[in-house]
N, C-alpha and C positions, 0 to 999 in steps of 0.2 A: 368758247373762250377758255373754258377749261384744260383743252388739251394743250393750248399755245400757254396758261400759265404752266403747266407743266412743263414744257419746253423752255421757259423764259427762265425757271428755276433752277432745270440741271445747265444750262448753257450759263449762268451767272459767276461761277468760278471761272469757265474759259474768257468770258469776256470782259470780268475781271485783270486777268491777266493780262490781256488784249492791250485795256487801255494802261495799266501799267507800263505797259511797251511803248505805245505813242498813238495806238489805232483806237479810235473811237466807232465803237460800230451801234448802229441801232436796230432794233429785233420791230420789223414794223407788222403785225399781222393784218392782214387782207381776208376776211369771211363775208362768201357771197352767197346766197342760195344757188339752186340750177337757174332758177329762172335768172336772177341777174346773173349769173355767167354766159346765160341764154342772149342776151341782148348785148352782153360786150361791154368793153371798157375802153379806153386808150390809156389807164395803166397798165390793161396785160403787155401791152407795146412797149412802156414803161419797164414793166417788172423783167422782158426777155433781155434787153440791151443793159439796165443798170442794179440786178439784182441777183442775190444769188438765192435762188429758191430751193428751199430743202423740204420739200411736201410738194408733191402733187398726185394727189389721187387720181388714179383714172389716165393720169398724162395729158391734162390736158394743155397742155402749151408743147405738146408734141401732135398732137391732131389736126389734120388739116382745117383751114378755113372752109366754115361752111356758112352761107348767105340765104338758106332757107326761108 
């Protein structure tokens, strides 16, 4: 949670500005361990079609599905 308030803090002047203009955006963080990313969401389904993701370690919403 630390890194994301840090992130929430410099990003505050840009979206700032944002909603000055008419766009309301919201900063929603998502922190999973491996294991719950292990067993899957139907927000990662979520987060690829209605989100704009600016962190992914590792890439994982670029690695194939795996059903192990």
């Amino acid at each position: 949670m630390d890194e994301f308030g840090l992130a929430e803090e410099r990003l505050s002047p840009l979206l700032d500005t944002l909603r000055g203009r008419g766009f309301e955006t919201v900063l929603s963080p998502v922190i999973k361990t491996c294991e719950e990313v292990q067993w899957g969401s139907p927000l990662f389904m979520d987060m690829i079609e209605d989100a704009y993701i600016l962190f992914d370690r590792g890439h994982f919403f670029k690695l194939p599905l795996s059903f192990s």
